[in-house]
N, C-alpha and C positions, 0 to 999 in steps of 0.2 A: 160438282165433283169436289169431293173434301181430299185432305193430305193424308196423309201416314197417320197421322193422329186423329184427326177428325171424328171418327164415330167408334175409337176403339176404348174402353175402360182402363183409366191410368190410375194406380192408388202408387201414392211418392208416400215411403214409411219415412219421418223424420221432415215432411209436409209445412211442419209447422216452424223451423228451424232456421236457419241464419241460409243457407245453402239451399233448402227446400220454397226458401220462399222466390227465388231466381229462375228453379226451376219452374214453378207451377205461374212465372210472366211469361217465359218460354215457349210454355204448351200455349199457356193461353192466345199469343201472337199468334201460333201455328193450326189457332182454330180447334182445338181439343173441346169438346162439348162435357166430357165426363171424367174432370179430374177430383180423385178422390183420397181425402187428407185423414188416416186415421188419428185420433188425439192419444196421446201417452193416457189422459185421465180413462179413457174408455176401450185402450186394448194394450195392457202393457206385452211387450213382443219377445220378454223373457219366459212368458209362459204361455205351452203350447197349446191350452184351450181357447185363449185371446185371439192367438194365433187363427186357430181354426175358424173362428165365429168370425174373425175380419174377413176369412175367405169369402167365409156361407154371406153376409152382409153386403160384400162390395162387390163380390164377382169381378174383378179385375180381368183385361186383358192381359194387362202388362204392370209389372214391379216393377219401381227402380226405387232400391232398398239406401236411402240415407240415413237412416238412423242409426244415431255413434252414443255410445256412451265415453262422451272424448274433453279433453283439457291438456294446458302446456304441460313442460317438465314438471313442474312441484306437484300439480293435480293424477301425472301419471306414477309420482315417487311415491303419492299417499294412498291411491288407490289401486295395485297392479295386478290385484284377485278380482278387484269386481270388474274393471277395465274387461282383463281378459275374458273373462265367464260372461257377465251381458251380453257383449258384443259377438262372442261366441255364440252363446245361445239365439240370438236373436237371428244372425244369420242363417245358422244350418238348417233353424225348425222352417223359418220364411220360406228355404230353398226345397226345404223335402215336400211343405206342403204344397208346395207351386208345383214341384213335379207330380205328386198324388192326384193334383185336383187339373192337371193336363194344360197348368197356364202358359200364353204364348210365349212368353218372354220373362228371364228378370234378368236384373239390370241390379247386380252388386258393385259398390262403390268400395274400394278396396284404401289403403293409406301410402305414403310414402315412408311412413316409420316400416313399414314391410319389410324397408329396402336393407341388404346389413351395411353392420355400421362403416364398414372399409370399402364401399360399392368404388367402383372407379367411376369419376367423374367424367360426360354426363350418362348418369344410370339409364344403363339397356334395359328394357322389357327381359332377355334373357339372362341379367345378372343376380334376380330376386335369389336364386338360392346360394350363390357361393358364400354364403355366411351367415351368423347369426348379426340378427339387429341388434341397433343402441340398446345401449342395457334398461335406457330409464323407461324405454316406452316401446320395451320388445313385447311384455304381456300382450297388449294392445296393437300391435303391427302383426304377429304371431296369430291371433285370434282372427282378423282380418284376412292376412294371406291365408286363413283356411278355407275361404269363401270362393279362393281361386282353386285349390285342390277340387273341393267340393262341384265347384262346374264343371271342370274337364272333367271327371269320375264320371260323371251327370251325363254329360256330353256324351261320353265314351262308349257307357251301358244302359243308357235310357233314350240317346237324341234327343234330350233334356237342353235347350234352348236358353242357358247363362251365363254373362259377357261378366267380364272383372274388368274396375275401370280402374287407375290408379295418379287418384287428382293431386297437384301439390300442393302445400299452405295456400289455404284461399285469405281474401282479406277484401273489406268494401263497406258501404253503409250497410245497416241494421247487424252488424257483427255485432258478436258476442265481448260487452266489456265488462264484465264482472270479474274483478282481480284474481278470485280464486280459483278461475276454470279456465280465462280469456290465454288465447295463443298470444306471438309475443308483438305483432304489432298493435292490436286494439290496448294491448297491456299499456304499452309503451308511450302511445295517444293519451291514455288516462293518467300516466302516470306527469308527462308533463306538464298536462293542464292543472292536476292536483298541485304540485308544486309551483306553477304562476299563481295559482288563486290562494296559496298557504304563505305564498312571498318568499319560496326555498332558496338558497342559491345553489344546491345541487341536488342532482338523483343518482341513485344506487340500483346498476343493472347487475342482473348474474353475468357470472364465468368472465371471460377474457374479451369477448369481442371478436375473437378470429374465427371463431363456427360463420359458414357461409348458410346460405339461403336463398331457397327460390319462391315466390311467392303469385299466387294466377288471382286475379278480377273475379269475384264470385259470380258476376253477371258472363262471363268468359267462359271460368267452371260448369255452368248450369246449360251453356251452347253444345261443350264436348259432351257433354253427355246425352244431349238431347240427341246430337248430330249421331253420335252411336248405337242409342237407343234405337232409331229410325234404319242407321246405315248398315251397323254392323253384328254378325250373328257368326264370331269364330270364339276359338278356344283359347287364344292368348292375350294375355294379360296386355293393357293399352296403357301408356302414359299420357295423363292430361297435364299441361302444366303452361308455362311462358316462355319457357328453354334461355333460362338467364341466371346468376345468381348476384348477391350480395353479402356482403360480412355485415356482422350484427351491429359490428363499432359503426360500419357507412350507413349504417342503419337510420339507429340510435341519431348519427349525425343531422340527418335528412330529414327526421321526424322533429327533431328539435328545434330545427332549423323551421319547420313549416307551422312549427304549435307555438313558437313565440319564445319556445323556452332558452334564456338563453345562461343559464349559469352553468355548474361546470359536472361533467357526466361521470361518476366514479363506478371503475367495474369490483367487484366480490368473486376474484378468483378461485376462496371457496366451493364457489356453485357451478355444477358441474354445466358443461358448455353444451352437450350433446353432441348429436352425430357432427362429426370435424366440417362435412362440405355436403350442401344438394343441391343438386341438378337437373333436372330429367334433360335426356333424351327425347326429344317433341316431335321425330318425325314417321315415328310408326302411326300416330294420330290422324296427323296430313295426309298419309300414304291411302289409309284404310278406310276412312269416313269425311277428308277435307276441311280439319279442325284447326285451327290457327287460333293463338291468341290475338285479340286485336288491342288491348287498352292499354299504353303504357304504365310503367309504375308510376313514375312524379304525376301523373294526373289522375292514376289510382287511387294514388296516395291523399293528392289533395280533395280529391270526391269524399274520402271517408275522413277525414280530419274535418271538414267541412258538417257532415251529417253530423258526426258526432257534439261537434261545440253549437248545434242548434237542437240535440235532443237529450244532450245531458240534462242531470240536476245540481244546479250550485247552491 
């Protein structure tokens, strides 16, 4: 007797990825025999004939859709047309063809930039609409919460079978450190080590420091979702997250503290800070499907500080 996953066809879009690669130890632990990884070089998912041919190809049982065309503040300041439209596109066509082709399940991964920028803290599942998002990186949270309209519709007039998840800042080893796209803790890892190996005595972060943050274990991330993927088949949008936050200065402090850095941390007020404070709300997760973070942050933290100072290049 195999599990939930055992003998059913899993294609994870975005497979290949910092987040896709947690999920597909995941399945694998849970005995999955047919996980299937479409590559960007051979089905890009902004266009709808790639789209189709991954169907006719992999025959999926079940999607669970991560691929983002995604980066911090500055990456979503330069790009907030393609941001939008990609990740738009990618969704809607993924979701119409799943419903066309009668697939069992998909499993859209939704963002916490969704959320607007004034949510009260910690954000309800029911608070995504009272407002527009943060300005820098609404194209890109906009585009995303349309992936939750787009299921309940689905839902509604098809009994179209698609869950919206909504994970916080992930963070962990094999993350994304490349300055120009990295979110802001791997940034922040690189940035201190560049400055112990340049002999800096200081670094330069954006904005003030007082923007708060919540941040989930990508091996954590890659559990709710699997545990949903398997548990749960409703219409409301779920938060994944650690249900805790941090300011960017205790941040900043803690990362420095762990990477060795010890000269002096100067903020650029110029730069804007982004959404003031996140949070989620963690226990619609627990309720629904028995999702709990387990890793704390300080040993998060030092697992991916760790990976990192053994696979950088100096």
């Amino acid at each position: 007797m195999g599990g939930f996953f055992a003998n059913r066809r899993i294609v994870i879009t975005g497979g290949a990825g910092f987040l896709g690669s947690y999920v597909i130890e995941g399945l694998q632990k849970r005995g999955c025999k047919n996980i299937l990884i479409p590559k960007i070089e051979d089905y890009n998912f902004v266009n709808l004939p790639d789209i189709s041919r991954m169907y006719d190809d992999m025959k999926p049982d079940i999607v669970i859709h991560l691929a983002a065309v995604v980066g911090g503040i500055g990456a979503n300041r330069q790009h907030p047309g393609k941001f939008f439209y990609e990740n738009l596109m990618m969704g809607v066509q993924l979701i119409e063809q799943a419903r066309l082709r009668n697939i069992e399940k998909i499993v859209a991964i939704g963002t916490i930039c969704a959320y607007p920028k004034f949510t009260p803290v910690p954000f309800k599942e029911d608070d995504l609409w009272l407002g527009y998002p943060e300005e820098t990186n609404a194209p890109y949270g906009l585009a995303k919460k349309m992936l939750l309209v787009q299921s309940q519709a689905y839902r509604a007039e098809y009994g179209f079978n698609s869950i919206f998840l909504l994970p916080v800042n992930l963070y962990g080893p094999r993350d994304n450190f490349n300055p120009s796209s990295s979110h802001v803790i791997p940034a922040l890892i690189k940035k201190c080590f560049d400055a112990i190996d340049a002999g800096d005595d200081h670094i330069d972060c954006w904005g003030t420091g007082s923007a708060s943050r919540e941040f989930i274990y990508a091996s954590d991330a890659a559990e709710g979702i699997l545990l949903a993927t398997e548990k749960y088949n409703g219409s409301d949008p779920v938060n994944i997250g650690a249900g805790f936050e941090i300011t960017i200065k205790d941040l900043v402090t803690k990362i420095a503290k762990l990477t060795g850095f010890k000269g002096q941390i100067r903020w650029d007020p110029t730069k804007p800070d982004g959404q003031p404070r996140r949070r989620l709300d963690v226990s619609l997760a627990k309720k629904l499907f028995g999702f709990e973070a387990k890793m704390t942050f300080d040993e998060g933290l030092k697992h991916t500080i760790d990976w990192y100072k053994n696979h950088r290049k100096v």
